[in-house]
C-alpha positions as CSV (number, residue, x, y, z in Angstrom):
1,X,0.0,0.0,0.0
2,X,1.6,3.3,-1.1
3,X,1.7,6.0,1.6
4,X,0.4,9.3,1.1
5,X,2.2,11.9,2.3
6,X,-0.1,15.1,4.0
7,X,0.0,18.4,2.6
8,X,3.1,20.4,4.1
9,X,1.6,24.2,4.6
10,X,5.1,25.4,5.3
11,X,6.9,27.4,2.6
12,X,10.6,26.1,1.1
13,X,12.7,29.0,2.4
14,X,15.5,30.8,0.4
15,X,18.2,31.5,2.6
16,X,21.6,32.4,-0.2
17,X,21.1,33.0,-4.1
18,X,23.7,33.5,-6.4
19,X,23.8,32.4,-10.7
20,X,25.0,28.7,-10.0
21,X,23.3,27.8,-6.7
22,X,21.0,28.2,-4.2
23,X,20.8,26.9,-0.3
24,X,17.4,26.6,1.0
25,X,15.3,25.5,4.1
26,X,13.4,22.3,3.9
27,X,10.7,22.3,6.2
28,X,9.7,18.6,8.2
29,X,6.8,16.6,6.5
30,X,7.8,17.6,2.7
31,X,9.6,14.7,0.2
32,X,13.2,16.4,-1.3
33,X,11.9,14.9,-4.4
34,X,8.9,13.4,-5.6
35,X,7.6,9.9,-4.7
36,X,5.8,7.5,-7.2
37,X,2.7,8.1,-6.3
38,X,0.8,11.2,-8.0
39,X,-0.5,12.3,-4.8
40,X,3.5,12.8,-3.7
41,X,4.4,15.1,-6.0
42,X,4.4,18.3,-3.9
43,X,8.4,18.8,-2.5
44,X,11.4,20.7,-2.4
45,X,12.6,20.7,-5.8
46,X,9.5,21.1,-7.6
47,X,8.5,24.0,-5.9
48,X,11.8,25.0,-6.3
49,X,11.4,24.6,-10.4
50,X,8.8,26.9,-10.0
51,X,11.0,29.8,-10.2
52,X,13.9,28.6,-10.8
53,X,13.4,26.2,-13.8
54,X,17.3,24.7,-14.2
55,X,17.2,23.5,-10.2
56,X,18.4,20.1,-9.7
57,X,18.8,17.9,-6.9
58,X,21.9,16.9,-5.5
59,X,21.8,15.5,-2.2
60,X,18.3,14.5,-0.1
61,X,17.0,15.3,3.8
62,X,14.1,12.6,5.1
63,X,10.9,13.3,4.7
64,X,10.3,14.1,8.4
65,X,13.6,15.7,8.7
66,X,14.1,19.7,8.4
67,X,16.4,21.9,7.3
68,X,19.5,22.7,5.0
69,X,20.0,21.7,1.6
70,X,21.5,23.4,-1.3
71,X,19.8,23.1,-5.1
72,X,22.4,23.4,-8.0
73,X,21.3,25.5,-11.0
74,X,23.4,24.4,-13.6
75,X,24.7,20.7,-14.6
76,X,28.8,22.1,-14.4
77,X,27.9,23.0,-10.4
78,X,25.6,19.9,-10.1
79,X,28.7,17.9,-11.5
80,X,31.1,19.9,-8.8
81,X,29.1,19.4,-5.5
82,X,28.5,15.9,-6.5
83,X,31.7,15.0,-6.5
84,X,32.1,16.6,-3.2
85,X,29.7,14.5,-1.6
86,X,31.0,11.9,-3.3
87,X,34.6,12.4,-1.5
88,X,33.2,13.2,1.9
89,X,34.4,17.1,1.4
90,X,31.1,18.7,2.3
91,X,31.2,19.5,6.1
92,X,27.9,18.6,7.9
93,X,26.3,19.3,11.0
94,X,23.1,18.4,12.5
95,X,21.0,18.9,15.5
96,X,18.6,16.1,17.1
97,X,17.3,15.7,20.9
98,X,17.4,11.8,21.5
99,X,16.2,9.7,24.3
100,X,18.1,9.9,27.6
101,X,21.8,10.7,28.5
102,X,25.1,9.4,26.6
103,X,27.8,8.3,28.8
104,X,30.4,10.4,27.1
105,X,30.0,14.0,26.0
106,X,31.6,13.5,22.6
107,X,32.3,10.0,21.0
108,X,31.6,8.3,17.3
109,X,29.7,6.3,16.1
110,X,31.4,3.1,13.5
111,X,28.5,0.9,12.7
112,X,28.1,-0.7,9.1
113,X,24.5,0.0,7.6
114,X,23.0,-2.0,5.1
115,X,19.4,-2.1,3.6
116,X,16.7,-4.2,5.8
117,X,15.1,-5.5,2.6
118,X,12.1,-7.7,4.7
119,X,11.5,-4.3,6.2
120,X,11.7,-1.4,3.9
121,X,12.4,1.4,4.3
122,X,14.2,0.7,7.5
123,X,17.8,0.0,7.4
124,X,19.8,-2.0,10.1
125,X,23.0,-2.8,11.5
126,X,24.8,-5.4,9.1
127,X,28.9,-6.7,9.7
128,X,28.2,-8.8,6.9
129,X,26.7,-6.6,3.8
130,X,26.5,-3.4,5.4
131,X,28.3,-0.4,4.1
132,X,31.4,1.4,6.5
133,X,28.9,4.1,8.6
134,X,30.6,7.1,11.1
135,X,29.3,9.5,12.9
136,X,30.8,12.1,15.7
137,X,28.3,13.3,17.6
138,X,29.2,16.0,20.8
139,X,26.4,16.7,23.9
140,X,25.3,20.4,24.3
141,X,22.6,20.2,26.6
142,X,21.2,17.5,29.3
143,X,18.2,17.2,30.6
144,X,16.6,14.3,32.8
145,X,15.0,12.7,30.9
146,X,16.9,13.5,27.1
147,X,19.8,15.4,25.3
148,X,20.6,17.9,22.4
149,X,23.5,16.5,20.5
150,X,25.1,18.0,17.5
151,X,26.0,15.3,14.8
152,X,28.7,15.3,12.1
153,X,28.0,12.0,9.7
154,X,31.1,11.7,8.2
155,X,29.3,9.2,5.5
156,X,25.7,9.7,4.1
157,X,24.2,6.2,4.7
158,X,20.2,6.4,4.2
159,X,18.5,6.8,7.8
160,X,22.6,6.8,9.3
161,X,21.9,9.5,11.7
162,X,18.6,7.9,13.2
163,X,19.7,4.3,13.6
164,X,23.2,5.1,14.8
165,X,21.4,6.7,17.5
166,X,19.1,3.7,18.0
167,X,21.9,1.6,17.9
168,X,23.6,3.0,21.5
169,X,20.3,3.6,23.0
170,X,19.4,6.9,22.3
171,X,17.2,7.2,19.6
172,X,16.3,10.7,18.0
173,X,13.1,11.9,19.7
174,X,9.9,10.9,17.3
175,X,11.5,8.9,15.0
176,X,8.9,6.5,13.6
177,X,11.2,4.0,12.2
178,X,14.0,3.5,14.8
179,X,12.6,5.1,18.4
180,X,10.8,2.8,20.9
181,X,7.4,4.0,22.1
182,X,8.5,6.1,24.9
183,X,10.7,7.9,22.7
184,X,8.8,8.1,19.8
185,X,5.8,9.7,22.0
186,X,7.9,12.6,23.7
187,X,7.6,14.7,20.5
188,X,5.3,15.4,17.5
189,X,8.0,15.0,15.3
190,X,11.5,13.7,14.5
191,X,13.7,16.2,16.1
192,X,16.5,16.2,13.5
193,X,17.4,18.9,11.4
194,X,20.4,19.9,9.0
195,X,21.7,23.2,10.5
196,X,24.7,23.7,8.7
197,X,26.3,23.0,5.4
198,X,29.7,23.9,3.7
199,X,32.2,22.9,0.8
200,X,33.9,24.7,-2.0
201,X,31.9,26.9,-4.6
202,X,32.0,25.5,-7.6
203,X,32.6,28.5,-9.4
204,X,34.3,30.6,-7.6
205,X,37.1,27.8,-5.8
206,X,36.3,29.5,-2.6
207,X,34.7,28.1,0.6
208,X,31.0,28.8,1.0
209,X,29.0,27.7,4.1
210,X,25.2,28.4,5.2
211,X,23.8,28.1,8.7
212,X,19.9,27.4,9.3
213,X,19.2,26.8,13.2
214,X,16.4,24.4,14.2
215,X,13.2,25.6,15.3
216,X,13.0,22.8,18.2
């Protein structure tokens, strides 16, 4: 059964413009790009099209996750940032609130991920097939009963953020795939969002970086 996604009310946010690029603010509970059905078609990139006809996708935030994302305009700067992602140049950094208190202040996180094919979408844990997973992850702020951690994936694994978290026992508040109940009810949505972004313009050779802070 295909799953329709609501209508998302909140606008796609412009935050930096310039001839080969754009960064903008995804909001939670709207597709980067659209799904099969044709009741998914409303998301990032199409209403970006809308005024800007030559956008393109190059990278992708989860459906219930918020927040940064930059939209070439051109296939040369398309081509350029790619291959960024591709050689783990683009610097990343993410907020979430998971469940409880981590041990350690700062630490990593080295599981291998690989698709969980009798569950789609979810992903899981894997020695065997999985794909080499890290992320660094430092606590700002404790509370009794959770924790704001910035996260720096230093791969882009599908879901890597929300089941490394799982994985040690602190899964990202609201996550509907990876959280247990408890967790899952403390907040109306997932509390992950993309709050900054950087790596080399592709035109100019210099660095260029955007910052886009949470609203949870």
């Amino acid at each position: 059964m295909t799953y329709i996604v609501p209508p998302c009310e909140e606008s796609v946010d412009i935050l930096y413009a310039d001839a080969h690029l754009l960064f903008v603010r995804k909001p939670p509970l709207l597709l980067s790009v659209p799904g099969r059905h044709p009741d998914n078609q409303d998301c990032v990139i199409n209403r970006i099209r809308e005024t800007h006809p030559s956008a393109s996708i190059v990278h992708r935030l989860d459906l219930d996750t918020s927040g940064i994302m930059v939209i070439p305009l051109d296939a040369p700067t398309h081509s350029h940032i790619s291959r960024q992602f591709q050689r783990r140049q683009v610097r990343k950094t993410y907020d979430a609130v998971v469940y409880g208190q981590p041990e350690q202040d700062a630490g990593e996180i080295d599981l291998p991920i690989a698709p969980d094919w009798a569950n789609r979408p979810r992903q899981k844990i894997c020695s065997e097939r999985g794909k080499t997973a890290l992320t660094r992850y430092q606590v700002v702020e404790r509370e009794p009963d959770r924790s704001r951690l910035l996260l720096k994936p230093e791969t882009g694994r599908s879901h890597q953020l929300r089941i490394h978290l799982a994985a040690i026992d602190h899964p990202i508040l609201g996550c509907d795939l990876y959280a247990h109940r408890e967790a899952l009810g403390m907040a109306p949505r997932l509390l992950l969002h993309a709050r900054y972004l950087g790596f080399t313009h592709p035109a100019s050779g210099t660095w260029i970086e955007q910052h886009c802070a949470p609203e949870f």
